[in-house]
C-alpha positions as CSV (number, residue, x, y, z in Angstrom):
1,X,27.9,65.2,37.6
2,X,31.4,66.0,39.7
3,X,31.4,63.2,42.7
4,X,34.0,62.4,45.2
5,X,36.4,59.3,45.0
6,X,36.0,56.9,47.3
7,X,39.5,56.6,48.3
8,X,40.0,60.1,48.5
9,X,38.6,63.9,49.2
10,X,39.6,64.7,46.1
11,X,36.4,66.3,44.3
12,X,36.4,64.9,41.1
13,X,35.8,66.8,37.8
14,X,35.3,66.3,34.5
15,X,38.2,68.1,31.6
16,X,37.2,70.5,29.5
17,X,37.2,68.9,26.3
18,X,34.3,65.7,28.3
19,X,32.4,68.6,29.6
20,X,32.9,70.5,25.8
21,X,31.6,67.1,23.8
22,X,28.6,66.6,26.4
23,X,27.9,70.8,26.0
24,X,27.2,69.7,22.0
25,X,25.6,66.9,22.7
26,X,23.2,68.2,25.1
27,X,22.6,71.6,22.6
28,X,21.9,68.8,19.7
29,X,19.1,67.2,22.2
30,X,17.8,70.0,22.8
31,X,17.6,71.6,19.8
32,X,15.5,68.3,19.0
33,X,13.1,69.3,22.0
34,X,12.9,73.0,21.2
35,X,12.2,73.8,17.6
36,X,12.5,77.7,18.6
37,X,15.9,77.6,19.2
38,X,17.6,79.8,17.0
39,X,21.0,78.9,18.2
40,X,23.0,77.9,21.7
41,X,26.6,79.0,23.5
42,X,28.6,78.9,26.1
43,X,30.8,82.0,28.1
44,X,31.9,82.6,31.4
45,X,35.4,80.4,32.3
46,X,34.5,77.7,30.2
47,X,34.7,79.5,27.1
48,X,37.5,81.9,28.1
49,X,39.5,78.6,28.8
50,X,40.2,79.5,32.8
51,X,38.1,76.9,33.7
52,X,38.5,74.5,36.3
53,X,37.2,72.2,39.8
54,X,34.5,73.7,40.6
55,X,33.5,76.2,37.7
56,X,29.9,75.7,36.4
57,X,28.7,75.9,32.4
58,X,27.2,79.5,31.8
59,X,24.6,78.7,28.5
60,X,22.9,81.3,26.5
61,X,20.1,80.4,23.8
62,X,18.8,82.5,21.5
63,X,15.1,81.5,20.5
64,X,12.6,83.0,18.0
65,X,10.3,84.2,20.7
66,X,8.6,82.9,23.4
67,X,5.7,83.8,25.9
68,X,7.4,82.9,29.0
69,X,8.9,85.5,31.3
70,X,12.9,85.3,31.0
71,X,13.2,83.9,34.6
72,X,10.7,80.9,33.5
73,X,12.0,80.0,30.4
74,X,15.0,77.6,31.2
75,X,12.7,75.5,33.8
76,X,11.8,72.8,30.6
77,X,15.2,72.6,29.2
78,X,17.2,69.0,30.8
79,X,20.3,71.2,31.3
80,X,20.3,69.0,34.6
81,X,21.7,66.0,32.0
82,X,25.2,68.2,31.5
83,X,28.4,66.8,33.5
84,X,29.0,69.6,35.7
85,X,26.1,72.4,37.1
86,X,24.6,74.9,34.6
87,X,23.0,78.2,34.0
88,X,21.3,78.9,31.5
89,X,20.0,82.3,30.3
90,X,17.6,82.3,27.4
91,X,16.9,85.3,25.1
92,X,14.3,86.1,22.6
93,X,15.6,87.0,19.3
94,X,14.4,90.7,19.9
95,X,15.6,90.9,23.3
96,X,19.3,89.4,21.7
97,X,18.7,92.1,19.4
98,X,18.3,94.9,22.6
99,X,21.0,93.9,24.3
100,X,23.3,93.8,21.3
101,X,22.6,97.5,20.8
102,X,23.3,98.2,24.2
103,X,26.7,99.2,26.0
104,X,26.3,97.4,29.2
105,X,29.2,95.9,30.8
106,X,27.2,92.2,30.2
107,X,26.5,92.6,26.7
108,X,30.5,93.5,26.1
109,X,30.7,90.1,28.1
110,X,29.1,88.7,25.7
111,X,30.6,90.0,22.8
112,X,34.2,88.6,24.0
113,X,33.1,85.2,25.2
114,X,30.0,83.6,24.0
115,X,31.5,80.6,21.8
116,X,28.1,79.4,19.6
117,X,27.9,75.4,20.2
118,X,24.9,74.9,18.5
119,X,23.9,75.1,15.2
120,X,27.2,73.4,15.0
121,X,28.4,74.3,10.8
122,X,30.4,77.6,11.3
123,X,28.4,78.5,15.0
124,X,31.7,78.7,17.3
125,X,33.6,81.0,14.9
126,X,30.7,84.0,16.1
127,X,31.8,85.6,19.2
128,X,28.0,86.8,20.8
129,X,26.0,90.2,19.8
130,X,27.3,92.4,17.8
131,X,26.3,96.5,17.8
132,X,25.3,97.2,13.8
133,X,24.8,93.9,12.8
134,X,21.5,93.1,10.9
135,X,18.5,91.3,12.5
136,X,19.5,88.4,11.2
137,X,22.8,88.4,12.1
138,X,22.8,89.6,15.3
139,X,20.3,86.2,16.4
140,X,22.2,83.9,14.6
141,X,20.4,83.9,11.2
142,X,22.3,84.2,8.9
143,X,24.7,81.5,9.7
């Protein structure tokens, strides 16, 4: 995590390419932990590349299904274990599917930014949900 230097008030703060590498590392682990997931990314700053001090790491997973409400399902990932602070928003693939269809200014988001870290073979070329894409597709599987 960020921490201060002792011989200054500098905050300190990981690059973007140490907070990048621990990003796959992390979505590797837990992949491991959580055989639903479909597939993992990153948007907000990070991926837009305006990043800096102080920005967090906005994650979004796509898993097969789960029977969790959405604002319960992130409390058993370690997301805690990535260098800098972390949310994480986690999707059904039906409810990836939804809001892929949909025009709301957060799915358009989405659609710009999301950079797929994990799987890894061919995931960051995809950009996030796509309107008219295939079921498959649209929740990463057919990469």
């Amino acid at each position: 995590m960020p921490g201060r230097s002792l011989s200054s008030p500098v905050l300190e703060w990981p690059d973007h390419e140490t907070v990048g590498q621990a990003a796959r590392a992390w979505a590797a682990e837990e992949a491991r932990r959580h055989p639903e997931l479909v597939r993992l990314g990153v948007f907000g700053s990070w991926a837009r590349g305006d990043w800096g001090v102080g920005s967090d790491l906005d994650l979004v997973a796509v898993v097969r299904e789960s029977a969790l409400p959405f604002h319960e399902r992130a409390r058993d990932w370690a997301y805690e274990k990535l260098p800098v602070p972390a949310d994480l928003l986690i999707y059904t693939e039906a409810e990836w599917r939804r809001l892929a269809a949909g025009d709301t200014r957060f799915a358009r988001v989405l659609r710009e930014e999301v950079r797929w870290i994990w799987p890894g073979a061919g995931g960051g070329a995809d950009t996030g949900p796509r309107r008219g894409q295939s079921q498959g597709a649209a929740a990463g599987g057919g990469a």
